[in-house]
MDAnalysis code that builds the backbone (N, CA, C; Angstrom):
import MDAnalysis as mda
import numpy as np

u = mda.Universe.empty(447, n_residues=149, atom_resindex=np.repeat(np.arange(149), 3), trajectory=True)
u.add_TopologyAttr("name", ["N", "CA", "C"] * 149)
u.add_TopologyAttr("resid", np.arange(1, 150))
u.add_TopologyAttr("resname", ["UNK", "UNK", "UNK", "UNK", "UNK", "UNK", "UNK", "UNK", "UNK", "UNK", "UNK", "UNK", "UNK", "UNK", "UNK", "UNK", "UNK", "UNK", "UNK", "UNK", "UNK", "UNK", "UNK", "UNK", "UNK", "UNK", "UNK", "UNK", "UNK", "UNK", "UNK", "UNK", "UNK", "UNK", "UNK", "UNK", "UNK", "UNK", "UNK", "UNK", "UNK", "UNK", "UNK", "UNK", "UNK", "UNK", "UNK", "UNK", "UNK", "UNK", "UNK", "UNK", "UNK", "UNK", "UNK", "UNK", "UNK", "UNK", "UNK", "UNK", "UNK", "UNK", "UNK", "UNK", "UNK", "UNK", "UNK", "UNK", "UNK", "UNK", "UNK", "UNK", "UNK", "UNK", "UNK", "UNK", "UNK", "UNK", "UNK", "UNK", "UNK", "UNK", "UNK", "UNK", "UNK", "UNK", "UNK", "UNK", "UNK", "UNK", "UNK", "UNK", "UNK", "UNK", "UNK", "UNK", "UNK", "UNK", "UNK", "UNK", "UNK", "UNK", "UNK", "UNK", "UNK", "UNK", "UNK", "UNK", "UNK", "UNK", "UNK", "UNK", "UNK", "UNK", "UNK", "UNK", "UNK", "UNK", "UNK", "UNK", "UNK", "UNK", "UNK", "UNK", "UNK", "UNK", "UNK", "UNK", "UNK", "UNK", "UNK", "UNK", "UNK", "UNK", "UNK", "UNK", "UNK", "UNK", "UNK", "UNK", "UNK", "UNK", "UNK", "UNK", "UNK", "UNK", "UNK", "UNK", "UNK"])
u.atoms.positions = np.array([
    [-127.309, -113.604, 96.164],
    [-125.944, -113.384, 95.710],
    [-124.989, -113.823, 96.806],
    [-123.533, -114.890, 96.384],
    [-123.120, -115.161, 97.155],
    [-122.026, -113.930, 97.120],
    [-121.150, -113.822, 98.513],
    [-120.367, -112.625, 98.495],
    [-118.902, -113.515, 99.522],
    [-117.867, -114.002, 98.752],
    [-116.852, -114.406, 99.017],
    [-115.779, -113.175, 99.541],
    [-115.365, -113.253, 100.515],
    [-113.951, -112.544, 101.544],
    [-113.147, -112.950, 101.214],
    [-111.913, -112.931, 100.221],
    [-110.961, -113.524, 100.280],
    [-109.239, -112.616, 100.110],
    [-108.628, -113.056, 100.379],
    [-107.004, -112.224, 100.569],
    [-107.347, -111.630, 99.278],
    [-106.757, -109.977, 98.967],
    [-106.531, -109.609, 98.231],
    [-105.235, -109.784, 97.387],
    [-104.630, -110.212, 96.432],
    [-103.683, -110.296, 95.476],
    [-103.277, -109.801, 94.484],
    [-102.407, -109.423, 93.899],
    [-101.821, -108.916, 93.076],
    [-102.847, -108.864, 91.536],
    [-103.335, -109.744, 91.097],
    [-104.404, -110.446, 90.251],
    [-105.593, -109.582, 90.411],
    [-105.400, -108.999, 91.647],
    [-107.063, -108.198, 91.699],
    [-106.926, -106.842, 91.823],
    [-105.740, -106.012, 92.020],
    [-106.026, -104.244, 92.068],
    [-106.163, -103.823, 90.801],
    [-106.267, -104.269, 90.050],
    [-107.160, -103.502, 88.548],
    [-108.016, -103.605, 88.931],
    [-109.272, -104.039, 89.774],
    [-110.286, -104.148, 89.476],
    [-110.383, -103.376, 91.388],
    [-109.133, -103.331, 91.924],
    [-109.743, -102.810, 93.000],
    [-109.289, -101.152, 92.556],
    [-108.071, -100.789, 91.783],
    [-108.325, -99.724, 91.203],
    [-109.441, -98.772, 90.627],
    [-110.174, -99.559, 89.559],
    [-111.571, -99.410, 89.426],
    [-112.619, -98.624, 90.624],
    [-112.564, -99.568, 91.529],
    [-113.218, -99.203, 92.699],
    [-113.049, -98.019, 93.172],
    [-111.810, -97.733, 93.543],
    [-111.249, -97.222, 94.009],
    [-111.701, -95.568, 93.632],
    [-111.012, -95.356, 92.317],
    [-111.919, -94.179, 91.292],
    [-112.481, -94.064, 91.372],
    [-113.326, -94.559, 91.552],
    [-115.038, -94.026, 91.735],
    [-115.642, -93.780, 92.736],
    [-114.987, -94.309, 93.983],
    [-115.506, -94.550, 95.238],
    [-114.337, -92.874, 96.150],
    [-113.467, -92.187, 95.527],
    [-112.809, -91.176, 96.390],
    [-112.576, -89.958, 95.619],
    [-112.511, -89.128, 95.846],
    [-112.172, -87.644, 95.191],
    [-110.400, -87.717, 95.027],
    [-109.901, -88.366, 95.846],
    [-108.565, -89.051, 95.612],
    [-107.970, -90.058, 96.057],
    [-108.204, -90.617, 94.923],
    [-108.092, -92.644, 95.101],
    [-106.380, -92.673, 95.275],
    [-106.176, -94.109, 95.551],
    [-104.925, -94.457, 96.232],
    [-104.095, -94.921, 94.451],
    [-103.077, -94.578, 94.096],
    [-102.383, -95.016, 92.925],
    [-102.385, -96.748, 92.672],
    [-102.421, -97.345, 91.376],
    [-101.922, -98.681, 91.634],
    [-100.712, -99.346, 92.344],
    [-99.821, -98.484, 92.228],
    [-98.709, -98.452, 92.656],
    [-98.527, -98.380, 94.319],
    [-99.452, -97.404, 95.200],
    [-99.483, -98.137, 96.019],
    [-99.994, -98.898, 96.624],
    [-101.230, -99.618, 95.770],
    [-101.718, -101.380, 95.942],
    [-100.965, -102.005, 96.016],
    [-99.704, -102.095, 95.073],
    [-99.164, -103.083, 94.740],
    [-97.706, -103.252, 95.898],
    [-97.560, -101.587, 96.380],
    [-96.706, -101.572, 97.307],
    [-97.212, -102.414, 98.681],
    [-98.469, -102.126, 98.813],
    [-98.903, -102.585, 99.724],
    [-99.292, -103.988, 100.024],
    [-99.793, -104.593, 98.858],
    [-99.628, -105.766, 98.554],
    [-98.338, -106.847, 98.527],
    [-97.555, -106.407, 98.226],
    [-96.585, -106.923, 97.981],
    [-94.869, -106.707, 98.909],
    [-94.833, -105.401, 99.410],
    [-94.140, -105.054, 99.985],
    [-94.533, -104.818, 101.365],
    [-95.253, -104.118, 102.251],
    [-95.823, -103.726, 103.369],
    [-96.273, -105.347, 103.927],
    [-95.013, -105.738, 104.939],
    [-95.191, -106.455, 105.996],
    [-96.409, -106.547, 106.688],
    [-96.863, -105.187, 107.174],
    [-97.981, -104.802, 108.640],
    [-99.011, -105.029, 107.720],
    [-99.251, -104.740, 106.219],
    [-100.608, -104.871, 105.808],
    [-101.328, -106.307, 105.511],
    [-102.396, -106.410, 105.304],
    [-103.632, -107.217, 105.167],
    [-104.919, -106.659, 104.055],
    [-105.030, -106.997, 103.017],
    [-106.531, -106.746, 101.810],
    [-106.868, -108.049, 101.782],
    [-107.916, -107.713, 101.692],
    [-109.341, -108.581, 101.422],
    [-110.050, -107.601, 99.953],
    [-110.738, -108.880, 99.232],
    [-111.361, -108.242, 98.342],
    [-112.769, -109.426, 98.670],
    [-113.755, -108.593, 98.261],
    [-114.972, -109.033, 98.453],
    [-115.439, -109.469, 97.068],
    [-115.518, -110.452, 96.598],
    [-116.542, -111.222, 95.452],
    [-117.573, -111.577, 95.093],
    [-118.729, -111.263, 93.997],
    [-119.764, -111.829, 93.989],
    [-120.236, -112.093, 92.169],
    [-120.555, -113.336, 92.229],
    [-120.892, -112.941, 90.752],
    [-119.521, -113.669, 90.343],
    [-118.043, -114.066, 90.711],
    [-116.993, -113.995, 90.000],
    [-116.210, -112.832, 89.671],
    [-117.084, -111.621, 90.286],
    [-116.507, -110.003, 90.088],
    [-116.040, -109.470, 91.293],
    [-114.949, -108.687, 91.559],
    [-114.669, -107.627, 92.459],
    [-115.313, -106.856, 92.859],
    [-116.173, -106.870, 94.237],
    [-117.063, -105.746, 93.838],
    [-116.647, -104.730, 95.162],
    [-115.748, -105.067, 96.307],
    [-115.548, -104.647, 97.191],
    [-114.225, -104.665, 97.835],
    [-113.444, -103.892, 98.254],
    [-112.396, -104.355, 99.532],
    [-111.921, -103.560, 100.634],
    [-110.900, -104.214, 101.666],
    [-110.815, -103.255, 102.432],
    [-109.498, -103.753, 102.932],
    [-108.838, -102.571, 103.632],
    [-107.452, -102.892, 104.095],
    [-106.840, -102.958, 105.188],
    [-105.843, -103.270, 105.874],
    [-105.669, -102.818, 107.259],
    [-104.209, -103.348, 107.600],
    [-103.863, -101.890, 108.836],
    [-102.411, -102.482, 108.745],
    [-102.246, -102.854, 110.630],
    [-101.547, -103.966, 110.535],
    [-101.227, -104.547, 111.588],
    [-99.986, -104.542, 112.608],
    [-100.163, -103.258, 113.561],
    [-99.057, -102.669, 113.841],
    [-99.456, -103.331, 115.918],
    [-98.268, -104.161, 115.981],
    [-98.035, -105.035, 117.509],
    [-99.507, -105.614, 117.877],
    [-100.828, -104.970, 118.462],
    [-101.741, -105.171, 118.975],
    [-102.888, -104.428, 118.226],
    [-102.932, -104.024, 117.612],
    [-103.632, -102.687, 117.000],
    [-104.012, -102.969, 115.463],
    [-104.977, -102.818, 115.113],
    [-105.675, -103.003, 113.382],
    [-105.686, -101.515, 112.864],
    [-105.020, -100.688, 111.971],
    [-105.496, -99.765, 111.758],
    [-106.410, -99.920, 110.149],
    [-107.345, -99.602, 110.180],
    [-108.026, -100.230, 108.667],
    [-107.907, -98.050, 108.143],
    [-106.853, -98.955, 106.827],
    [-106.595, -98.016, 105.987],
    [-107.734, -97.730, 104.943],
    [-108.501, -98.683, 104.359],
    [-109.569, -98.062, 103.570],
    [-110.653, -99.722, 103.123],
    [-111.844, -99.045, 103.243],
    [-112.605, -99.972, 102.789],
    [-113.593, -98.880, 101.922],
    [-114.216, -99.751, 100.526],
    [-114.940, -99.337, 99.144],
    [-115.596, -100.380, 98.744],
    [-117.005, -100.331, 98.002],
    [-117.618, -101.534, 97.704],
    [-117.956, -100.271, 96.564],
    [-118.035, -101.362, 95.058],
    [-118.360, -100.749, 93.780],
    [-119.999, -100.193, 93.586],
    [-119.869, -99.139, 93.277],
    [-121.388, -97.889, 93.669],
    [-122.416, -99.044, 92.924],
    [-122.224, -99.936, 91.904],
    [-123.074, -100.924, 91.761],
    [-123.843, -101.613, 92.564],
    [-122.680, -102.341, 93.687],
    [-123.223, -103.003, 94.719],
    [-122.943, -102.549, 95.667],
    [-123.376, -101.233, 95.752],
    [-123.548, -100.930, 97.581],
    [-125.142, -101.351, 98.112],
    [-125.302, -101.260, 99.400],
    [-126.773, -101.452, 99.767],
    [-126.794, -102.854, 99.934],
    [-126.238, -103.980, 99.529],
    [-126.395, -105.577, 99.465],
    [-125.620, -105.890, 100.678],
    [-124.971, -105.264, 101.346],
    [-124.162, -106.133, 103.041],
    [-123.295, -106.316, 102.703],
    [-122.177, -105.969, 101.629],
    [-120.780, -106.177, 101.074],
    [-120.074, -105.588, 101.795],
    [-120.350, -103.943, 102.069],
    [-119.410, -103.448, 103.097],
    [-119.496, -103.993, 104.782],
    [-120.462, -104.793, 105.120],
    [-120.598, -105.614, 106.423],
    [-119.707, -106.843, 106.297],
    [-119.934, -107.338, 105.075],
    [-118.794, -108.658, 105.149],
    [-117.509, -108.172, 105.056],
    [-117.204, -107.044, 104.569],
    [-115.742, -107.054, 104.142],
    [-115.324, -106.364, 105.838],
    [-115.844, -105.830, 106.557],
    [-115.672, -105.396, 107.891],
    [-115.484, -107.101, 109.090],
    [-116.588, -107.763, 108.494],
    [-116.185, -109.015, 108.956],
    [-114.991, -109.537, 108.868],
    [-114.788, -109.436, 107.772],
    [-113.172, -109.908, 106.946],
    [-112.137, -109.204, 108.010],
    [-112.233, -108.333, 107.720],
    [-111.090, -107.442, 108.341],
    [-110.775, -107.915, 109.978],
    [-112.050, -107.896, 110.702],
    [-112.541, -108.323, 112.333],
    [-111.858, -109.656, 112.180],
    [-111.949, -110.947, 111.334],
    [-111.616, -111.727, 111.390],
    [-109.913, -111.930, 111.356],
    [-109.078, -111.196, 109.879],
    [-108.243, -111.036, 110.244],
    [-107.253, -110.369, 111.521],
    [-107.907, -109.769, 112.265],
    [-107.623, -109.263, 113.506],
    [-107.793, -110.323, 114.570],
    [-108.591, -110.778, 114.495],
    [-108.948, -111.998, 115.391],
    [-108.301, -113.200, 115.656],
    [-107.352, -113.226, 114.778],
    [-106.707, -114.671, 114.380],
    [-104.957, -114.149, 114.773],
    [-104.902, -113.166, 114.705],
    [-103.801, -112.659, 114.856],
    [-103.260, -112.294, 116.494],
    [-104.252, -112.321, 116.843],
    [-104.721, -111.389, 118.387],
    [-104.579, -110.350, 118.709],
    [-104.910, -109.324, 117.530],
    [-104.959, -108.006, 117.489],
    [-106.137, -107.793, 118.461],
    [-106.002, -106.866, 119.185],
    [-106.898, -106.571, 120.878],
    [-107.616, -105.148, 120.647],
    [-107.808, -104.238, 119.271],
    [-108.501, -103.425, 118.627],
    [-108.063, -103.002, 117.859],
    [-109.126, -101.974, 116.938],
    [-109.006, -101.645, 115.961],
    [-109.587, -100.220, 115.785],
    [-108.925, -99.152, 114.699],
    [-109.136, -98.210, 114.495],
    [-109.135, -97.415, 113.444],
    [-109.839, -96.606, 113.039],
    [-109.964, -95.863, 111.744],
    [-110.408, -94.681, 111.564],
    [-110.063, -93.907, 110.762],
    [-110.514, -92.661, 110.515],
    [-111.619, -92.545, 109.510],
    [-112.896, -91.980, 109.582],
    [-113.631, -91.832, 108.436],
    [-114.660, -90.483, 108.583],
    [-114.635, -89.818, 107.007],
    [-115.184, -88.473, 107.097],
    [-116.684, -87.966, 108.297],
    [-115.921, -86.905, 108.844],
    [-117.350, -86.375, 109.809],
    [-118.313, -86.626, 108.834],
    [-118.795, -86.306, 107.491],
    [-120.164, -86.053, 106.836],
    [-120.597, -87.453, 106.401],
    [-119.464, -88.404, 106.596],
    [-120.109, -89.974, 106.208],
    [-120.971, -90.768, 106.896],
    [-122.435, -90.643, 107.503],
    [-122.928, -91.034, 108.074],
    [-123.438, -92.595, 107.983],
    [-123.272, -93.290, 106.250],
    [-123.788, -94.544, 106.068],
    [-122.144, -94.956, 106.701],
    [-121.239, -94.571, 106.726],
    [-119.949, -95.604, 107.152],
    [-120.061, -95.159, 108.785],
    [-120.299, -94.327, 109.214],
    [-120.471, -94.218, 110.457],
    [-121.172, -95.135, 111.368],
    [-121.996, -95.366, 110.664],
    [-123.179, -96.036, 111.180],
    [-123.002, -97.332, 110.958],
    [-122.327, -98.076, 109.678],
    [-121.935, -99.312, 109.609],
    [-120.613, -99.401, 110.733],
    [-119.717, -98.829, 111.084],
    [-119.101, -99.072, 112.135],
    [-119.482, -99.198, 113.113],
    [-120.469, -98.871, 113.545],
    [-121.277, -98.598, 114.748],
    [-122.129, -100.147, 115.103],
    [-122.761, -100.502, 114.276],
    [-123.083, -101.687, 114.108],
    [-122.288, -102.946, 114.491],
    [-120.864, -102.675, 114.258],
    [-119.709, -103.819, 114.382],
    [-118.846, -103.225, 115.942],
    [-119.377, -102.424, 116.334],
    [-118.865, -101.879, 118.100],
    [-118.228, -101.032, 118.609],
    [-117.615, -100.364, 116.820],
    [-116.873, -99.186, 116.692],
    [-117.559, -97.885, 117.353],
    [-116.640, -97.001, 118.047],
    [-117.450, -95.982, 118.952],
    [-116.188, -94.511, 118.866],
    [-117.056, -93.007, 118.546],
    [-115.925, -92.071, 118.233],
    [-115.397, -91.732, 119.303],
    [-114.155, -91.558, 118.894],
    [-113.502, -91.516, 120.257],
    [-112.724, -89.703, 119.918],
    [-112.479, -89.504, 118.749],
    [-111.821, -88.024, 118.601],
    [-112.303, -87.547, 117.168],
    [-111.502, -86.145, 116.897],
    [-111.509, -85.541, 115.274],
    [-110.435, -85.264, 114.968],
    [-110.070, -85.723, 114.189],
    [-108.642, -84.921, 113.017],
    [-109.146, -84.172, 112.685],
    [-108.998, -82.507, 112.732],
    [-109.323, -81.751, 112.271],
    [-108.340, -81.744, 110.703],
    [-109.294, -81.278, 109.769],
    [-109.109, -80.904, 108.259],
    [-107.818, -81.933, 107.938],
    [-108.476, -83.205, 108.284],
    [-107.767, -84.584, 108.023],
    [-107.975, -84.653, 106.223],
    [-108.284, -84.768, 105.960],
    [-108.736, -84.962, 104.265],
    [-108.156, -83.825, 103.052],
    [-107.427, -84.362, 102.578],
    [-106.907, -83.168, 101.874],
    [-107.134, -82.247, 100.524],
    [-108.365, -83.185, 100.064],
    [-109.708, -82.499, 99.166],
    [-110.142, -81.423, 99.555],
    [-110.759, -81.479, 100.560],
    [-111.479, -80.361, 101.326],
    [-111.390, -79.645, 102.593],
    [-110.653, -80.222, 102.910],
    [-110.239, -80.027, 104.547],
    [-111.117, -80.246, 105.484],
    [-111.863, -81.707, 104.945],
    [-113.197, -81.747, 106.225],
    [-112.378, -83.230, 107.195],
    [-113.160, -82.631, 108.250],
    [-112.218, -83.278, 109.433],
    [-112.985, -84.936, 109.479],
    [-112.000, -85.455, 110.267],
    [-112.059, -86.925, 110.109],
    [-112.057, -87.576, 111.790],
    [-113.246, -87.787, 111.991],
    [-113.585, -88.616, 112.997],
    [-112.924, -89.836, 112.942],
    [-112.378, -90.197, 114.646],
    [-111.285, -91.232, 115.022],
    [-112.486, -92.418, 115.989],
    [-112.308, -93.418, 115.184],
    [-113.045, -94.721, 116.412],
    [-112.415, -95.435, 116.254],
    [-112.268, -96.320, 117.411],
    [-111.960, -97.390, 117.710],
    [-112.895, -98.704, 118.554],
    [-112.385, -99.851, 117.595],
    [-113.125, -101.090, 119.004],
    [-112.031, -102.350, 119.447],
    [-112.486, -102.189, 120.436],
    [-112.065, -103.537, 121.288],
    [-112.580, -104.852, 120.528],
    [-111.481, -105.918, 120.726],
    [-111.982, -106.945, 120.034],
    [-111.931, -108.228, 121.534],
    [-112.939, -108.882, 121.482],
    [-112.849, -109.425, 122.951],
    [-112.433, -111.073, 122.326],
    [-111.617, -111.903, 123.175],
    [-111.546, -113.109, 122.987],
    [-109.934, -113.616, 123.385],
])
């Protein structure tokens, strides 16, 4: 399966909506895809493709030197296939080109498969938001990585 990175667009948050639902206990509105898409200067989406289908994306906002990646989801269909590794690529890349000098994100203490895929790409915890998440009040581990070049 080939798995295409490409800018996210207006044309694709229905289908990153989709995702979205299924992938959070409280997903982000279309509305602010489209804000974000369309309005939000600092941001950057990527949607991940395979098949001709949406099956993944991820976001990030680009504030002076700094990547903060607001959310990445790959459709519970195709998780397990390296979609969420490319779309982390994606993201690394858009940072890279920009000369963003690191990057950072918050993701749940109990998420150990995203933990661990960050970990892989050089990401390392650096703190906790305590009762960051507003479902449950489970706290949200802070990493960041250096991007060298």
């Amino acid at each position: 399966m080939d798995i295409i990175i490409k800018e996210m667009t207006e044309e694709h948050i229905d289908d990153v909506i989709e995702i979205e639902k299924i992938s959070f206990t409280t997903p982000w509105s279309k509305d602010s895809f489209v804000v974000e898409i369309t309005q939000n200067m600092l941001a950057k989406y990527v949607v991940a493709e395979a098949d001709g289908k949406i099956v993944g994306y991820g976001g990030i906002w680009l504030i002076i030197d700094e990547g903060h990646i607001t959310n990445i989801a790959v459709h519970k269909d195709y998780r397990g296939l390296g979609i969420g590794k490319k779309i982390i690529e994606g993201l690394i890349d858009v940072c890279s080109v920009r000369n963003i000098r690191a990057m950072t994100l918050e993701v749940r203490k109990s998420n150990e498969v995203a933990k661990n895929l960050y970990k892989q790409y050089g990401f390392k915890e650096y703190g906790i938001r305590p009762k960051y998440y507003a479902d449950d009040n489970e706290d949200a581990i802070i990493m960041w990585k250096r991007i060298d070049g």
